[in-house]
C-alpha positions in Angstrom: -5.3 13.3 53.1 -8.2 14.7 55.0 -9.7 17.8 52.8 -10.1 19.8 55.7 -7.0 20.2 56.8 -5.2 23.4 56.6 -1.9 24.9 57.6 -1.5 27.9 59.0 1.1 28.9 56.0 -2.2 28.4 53.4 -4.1 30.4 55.8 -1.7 33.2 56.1 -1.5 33.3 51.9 -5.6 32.9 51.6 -5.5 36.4 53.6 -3.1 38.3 52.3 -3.3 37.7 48.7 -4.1 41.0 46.8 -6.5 42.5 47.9 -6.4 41.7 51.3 -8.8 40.5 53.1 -12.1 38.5 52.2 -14.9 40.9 51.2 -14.9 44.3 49.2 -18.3 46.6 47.8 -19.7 45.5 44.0 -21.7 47.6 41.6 -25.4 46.3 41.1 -26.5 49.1 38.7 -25.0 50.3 35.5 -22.9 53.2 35.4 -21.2 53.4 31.9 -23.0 56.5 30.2 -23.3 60.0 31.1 -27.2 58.9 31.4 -26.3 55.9 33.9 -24.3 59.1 36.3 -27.0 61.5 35.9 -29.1 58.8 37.1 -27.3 57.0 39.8 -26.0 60.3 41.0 -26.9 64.1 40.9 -29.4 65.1 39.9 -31.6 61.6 39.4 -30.5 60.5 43.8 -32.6 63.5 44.6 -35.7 62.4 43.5 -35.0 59.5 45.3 -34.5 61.4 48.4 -37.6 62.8 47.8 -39.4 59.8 47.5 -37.8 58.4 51.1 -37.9 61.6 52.9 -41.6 61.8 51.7 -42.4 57.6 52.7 -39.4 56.2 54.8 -40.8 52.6 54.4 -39.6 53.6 50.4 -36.1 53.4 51.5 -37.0 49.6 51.5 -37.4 49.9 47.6 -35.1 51.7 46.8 -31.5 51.4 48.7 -30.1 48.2 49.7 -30.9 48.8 53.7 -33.5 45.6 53.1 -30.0 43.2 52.2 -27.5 44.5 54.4 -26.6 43.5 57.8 -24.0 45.8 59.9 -21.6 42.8 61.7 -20.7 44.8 64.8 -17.9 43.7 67.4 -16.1 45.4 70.1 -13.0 42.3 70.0 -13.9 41.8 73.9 -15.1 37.7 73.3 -13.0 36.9 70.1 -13.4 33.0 69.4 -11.7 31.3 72.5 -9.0 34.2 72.7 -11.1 36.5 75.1 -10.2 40.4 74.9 -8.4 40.9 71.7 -9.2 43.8 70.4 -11.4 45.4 67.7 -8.8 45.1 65.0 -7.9 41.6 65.7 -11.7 40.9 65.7 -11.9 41.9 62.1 -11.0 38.8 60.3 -13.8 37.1 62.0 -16.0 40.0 61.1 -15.0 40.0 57.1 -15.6 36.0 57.5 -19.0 36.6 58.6 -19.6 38.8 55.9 -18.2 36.6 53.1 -20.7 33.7 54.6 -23.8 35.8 54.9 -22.9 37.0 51.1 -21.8 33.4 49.6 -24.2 31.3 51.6 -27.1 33.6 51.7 -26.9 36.3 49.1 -27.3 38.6 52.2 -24.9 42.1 51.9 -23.0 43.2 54.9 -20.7 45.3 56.1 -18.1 44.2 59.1 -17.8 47.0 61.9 -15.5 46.8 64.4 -16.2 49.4 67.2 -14.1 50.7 69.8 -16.2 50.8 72.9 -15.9 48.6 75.4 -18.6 49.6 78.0 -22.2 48.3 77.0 -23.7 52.4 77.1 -21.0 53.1 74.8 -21.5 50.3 72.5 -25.3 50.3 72.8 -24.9 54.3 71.5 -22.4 53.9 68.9 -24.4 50.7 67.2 -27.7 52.5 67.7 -27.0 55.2 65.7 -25.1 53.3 62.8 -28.8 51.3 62.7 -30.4 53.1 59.7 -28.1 52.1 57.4 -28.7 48.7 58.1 -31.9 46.1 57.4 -30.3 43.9 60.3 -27.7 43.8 63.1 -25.4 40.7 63.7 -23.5 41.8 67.3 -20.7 39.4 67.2 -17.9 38.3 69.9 -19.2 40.7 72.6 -17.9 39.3 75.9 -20.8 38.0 78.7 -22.4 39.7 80.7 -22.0 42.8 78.6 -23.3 41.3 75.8 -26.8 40.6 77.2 -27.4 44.3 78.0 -26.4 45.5 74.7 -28.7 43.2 72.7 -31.4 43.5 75.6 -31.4 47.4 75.1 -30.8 47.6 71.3 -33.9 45.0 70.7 -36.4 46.9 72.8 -35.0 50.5 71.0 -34.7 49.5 67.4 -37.7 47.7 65.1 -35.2 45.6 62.7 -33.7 42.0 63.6 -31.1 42.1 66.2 -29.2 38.6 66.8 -26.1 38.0 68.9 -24.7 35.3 66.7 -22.6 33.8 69.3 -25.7 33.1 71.6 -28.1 32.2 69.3 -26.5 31.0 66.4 -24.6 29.0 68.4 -27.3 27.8 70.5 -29.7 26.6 67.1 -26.5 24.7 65.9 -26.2 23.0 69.3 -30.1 22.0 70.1 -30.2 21.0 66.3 -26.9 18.1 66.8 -28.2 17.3 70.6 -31.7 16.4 69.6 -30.5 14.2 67.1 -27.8 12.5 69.3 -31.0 11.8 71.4 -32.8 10.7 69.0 -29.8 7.9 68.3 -29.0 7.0 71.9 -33.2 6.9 72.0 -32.8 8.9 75.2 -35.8 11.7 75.7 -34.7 15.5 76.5 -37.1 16.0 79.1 -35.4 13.6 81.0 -31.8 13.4 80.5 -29.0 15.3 82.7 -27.2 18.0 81.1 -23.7 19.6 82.3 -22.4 22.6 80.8 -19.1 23.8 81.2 -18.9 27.8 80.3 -21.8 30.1 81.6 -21.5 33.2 79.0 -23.7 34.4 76.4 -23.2 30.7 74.0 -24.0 28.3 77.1 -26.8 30.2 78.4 -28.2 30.7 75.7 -28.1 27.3 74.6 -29.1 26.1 78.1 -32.5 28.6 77.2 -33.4 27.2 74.2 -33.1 23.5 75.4 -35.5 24.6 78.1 -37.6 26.2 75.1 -37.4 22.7 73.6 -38.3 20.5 76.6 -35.3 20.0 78.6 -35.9 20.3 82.3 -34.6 23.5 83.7 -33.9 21.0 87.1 -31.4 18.9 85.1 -29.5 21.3 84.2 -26.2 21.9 86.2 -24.0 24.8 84.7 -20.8 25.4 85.7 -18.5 28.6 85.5 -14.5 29.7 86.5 -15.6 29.1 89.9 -17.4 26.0 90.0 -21.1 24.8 89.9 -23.3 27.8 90.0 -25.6 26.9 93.2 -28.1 28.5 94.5 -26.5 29.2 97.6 -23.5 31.0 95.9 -23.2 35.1 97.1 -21.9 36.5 93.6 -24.5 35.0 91.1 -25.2 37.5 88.1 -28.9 37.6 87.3 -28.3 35.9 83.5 -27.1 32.8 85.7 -29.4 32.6 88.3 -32.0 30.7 86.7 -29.1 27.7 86.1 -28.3 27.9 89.7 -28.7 24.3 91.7 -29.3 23.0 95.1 -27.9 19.8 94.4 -25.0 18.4 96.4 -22.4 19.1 93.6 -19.7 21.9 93.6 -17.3 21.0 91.1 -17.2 20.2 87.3 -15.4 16.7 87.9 -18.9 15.8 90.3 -21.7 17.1 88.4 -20.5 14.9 85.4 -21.4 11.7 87.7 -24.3 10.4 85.7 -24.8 12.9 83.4 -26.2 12.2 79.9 -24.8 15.0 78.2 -21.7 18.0 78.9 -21.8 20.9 76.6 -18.5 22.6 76.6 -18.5 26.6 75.8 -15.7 27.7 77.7 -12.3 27.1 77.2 -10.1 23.9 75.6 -8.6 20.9 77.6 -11.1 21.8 81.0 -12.4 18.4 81.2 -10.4 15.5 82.5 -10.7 12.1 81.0 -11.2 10.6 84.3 -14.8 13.3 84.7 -16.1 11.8 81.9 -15.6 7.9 82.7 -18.5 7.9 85.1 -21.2 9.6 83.3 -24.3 7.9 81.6 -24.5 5.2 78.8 -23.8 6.6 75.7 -23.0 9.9 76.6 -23.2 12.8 74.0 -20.2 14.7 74.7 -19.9 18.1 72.8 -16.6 20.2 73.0 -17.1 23.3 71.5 -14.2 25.9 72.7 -12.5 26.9 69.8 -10.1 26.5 68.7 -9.1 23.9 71.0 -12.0 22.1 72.5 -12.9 20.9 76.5 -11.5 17.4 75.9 -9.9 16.3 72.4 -10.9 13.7 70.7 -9.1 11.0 70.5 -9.7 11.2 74.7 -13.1 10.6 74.2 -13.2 8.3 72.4 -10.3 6.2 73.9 -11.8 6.4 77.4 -16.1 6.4 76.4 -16.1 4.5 73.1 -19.8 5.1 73.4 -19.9 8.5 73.0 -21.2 10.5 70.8 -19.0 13.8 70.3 -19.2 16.8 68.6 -16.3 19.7 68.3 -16.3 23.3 66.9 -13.9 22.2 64.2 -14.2 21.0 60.7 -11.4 18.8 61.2 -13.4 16.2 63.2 -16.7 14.7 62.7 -20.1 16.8 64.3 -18.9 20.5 63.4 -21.3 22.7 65.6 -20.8 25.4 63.1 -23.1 28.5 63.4 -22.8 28.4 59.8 -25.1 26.3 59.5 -27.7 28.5 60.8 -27.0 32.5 60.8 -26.8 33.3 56.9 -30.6 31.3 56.5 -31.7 33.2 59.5 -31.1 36.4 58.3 -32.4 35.6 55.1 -35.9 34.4 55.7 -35.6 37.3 58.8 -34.3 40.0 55.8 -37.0 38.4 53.2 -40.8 38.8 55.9 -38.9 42.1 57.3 -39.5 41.0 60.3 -39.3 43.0 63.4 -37.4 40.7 65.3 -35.7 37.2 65.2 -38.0 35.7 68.2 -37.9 32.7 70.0 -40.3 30.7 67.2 -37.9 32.0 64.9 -34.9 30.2 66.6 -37.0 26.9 67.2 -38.0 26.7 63.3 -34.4 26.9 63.0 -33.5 24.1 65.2 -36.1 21.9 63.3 -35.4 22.7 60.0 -31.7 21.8 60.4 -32.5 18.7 62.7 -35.2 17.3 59.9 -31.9 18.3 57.2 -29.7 16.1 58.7 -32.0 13.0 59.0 -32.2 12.5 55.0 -30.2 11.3 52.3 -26.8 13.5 51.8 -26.5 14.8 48.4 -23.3 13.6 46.3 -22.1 16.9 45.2 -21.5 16.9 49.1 -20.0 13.9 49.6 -17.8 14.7 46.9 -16.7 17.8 48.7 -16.0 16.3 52.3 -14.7 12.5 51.2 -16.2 9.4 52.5 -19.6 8.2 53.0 -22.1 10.2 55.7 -25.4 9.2 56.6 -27.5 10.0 59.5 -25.7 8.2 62.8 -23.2 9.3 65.3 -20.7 10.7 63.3 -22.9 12.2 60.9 -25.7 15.0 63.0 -25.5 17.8 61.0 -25.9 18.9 57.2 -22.1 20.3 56.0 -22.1 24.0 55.8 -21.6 23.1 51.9 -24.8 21.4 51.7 -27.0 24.2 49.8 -30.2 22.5 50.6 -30.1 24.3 54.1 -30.4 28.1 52.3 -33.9 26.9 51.0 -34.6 24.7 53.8 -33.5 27.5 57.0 -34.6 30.8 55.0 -38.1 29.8 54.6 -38.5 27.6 58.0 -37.5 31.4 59.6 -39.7 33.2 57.1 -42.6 31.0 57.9 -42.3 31.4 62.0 -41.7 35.2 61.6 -44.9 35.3 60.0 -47.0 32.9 62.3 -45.4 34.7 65.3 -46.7 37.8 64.4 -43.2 40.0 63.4 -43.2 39.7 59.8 -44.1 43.3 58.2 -43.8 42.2 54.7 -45.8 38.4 54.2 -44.6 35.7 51.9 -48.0 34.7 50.2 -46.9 32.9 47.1 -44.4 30.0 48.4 -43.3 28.3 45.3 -42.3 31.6 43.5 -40.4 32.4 46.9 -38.3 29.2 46.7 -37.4 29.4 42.4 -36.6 33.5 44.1 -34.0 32.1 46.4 -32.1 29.6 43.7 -31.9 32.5 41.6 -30.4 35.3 44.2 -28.1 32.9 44.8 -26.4 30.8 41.9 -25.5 27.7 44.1 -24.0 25.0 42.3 -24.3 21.4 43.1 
């Protein structure tokens, strides 16, 4: 039996068992005396008070705002169900918080925000922002999304990351330079596809640029078609992906193409559009849940391929697990400013390098089989608890060199035994 197979019946239960839901709020300090009150609350949280009204950098020191993220959604973009709605967006928000607090030792709080219009949203999240040392906007539909993040980065001076561009987008460039590296094909020169033009496919499509691709190989297409230069309704977040080449629908621009990222919706590509694309194509599907093409198609009409899903339940997970709890950390850890570009790229790297060596037992144990590096095997597991060492300090080390980082990391080594201990992984 595959051990990552779920019904929905186990699902249902995992929710609903008392309590509900998958995170709740912990003590950290005692409060068992009539001393531990008087000093937790009135009068001893005045002189605290004091001491941050006084120094607000001191609220650093002495709250939680430097381990907390807010997880923020309107429900507009919700996985691949589209507009469903703040309250139906909250299990995904909880989830996100369980991660960043299992995987990361990173506190959150999921908020699920009824505004639909991006000077709504950008108002309401703006002035929640104190509270928080970090804000993780999540499932905010395209091209909304992009404005929000745009405005609340150039407003607010504490890490601000759309998780479902640039999560997903690290993931992605971290299991497509690797599938080049196999197929020994070099990104600067291959052709890429993309099916979906929102905030996950161009944001990918950016960073692959970041990383070498060229920006003239890239053809991206949308409900429409191929975006083209010579197309009347092109949004500006699209523009730069717009072609002059002599292709107009998905089924022609996958005519020799090396690679087809899917972020838009499931069954969208034909097996018949992928039968003339490159040798060994590297064909990722990542709609959730259902992907652009299944897998057993693939693989029954391009035996070749290398292919990736969304889904646990296949090889090649593109999980954004694998990268947002590490990013916030090492983020959280430097208090950096931002999560930039370098940030993203040290990302990339450090769970690219990750996959390339030996996998531990304790995670072999947990998934069954053998892995090793190869074309079913291009990215750690989300259990693998090397990537919370490996991620946090790769994004620590680029905040720093890139200039963001207001609170250095000077002593490595005692940083490293600091992040075994916040986090009691157990192999």
């Amino acid at each position: 039996m595959n051990k990552t197979v779920v019904t929905k019946e186990e699902i249902l239960a995992y929710h609903a068992k008392f309590p509900a839901g998958k995170i709740g709020t912990c003590v950290t300090k005692p409060l068992h005396t009539p001393r531990n009150i008087i000093t937790a609350y009135t009068p001893g949280v005045g002189t605290i008070c004091e001491e941050i009204a006084e120094s607000n950098e001191k609220v650093y020191q002495y709250t939680n705002k430097g381990n907390l993220v807010g997880i923020l959604s309107n429900g507009t973009a919700v996985l691949g169900y589209g507009y469903i709605g703040p309250l139906a967006a909250k299990p995904v928000m909880e989830a996100k918080a369980m991660i960043l607090k299992q995987f990361a030792g990173v506190d959150a709080f999921d908020i699920e925000i009824d505004a639909t219009s991006p000077e709504d949203a950008i108002q309401v999240i703006k002035a929640l922002a104190p509270t928080f040392g970090a804000l993780n906007l999540e499932d905010i539909k395209a091209p909304e999304c992009f404005q929000i993040e745009e405005a609340l980065m150039a407003q607010l001076d504490i890490p601000i990351m759309h998780d479902d561009q640039h999560a997903t987008a690290i993931v992605a460039a971290a299991a497509l330079l690797n599938a080049l590296l196999i197929v020994n094909k070099d990104i600067a020169q291959v052709q890429i596809v993309f099916s979906g033009a929102g905030a996950g496919a161009t944001a990918t499509a950016k960073l692959l640029v970041a990383l070498g691709a060229n920006p003239a190989h890239i053809v991206m297409c949308d409900r429409k078609g191929v975006i083209r230069k010579d197309r009347s309704d092109l949004e500006p977040i699209k523009a730069p992906f717009a072609t002059d080449r002599s292709v107009h629908t998905l089924h022609d621009a996958m005519v020799g193409a090396d690679v087809f990222i899917g972020l838009s919706s499931g069954n969208l590509l034909m097996s018949q559009s992928i039968e003339p694309m490159a040798k060994d194509p590297i064909i990722f599907g990542l709609a959730n849940p259902v992907p652009e093409i299944s897998y057993r198609d693939t693989m029954t009409t391009r035996p070749d391929a290398i292919f990736a899903t969304g889904r646990g339940d296949y090889p090649n997970q593109v999980n954004n697990l694998l990268a947002f709890p590490y990013i916030f950390r090492g983020a959280l850890d430097v208090r950096a400013s931002a999560i930039n570009g370098a940030m993203q790229q040290a990302a990339v790297q450090a769970i690219q390098q990750l996959a390339q060596e030996e996998v531990p037992v304790y995670v072999r144990k947990y998934y069954g089989g053998t892995m090793h590096f190869g074309k079913e095997y291009l990215l750690p597991k989300p259990m693998d608890t090397r990537l919370f060492s490996t991620v946090s300090i790769a994004v620590a080390q680029a905040a720093m060199d890139s200039g963001v980082a207001k609170h250095p990391i000077h002593d490595w080594d005692a940083y490293r035994i600091e992040l075994s201990e916040r986090v009691g992984h157990q192999n």
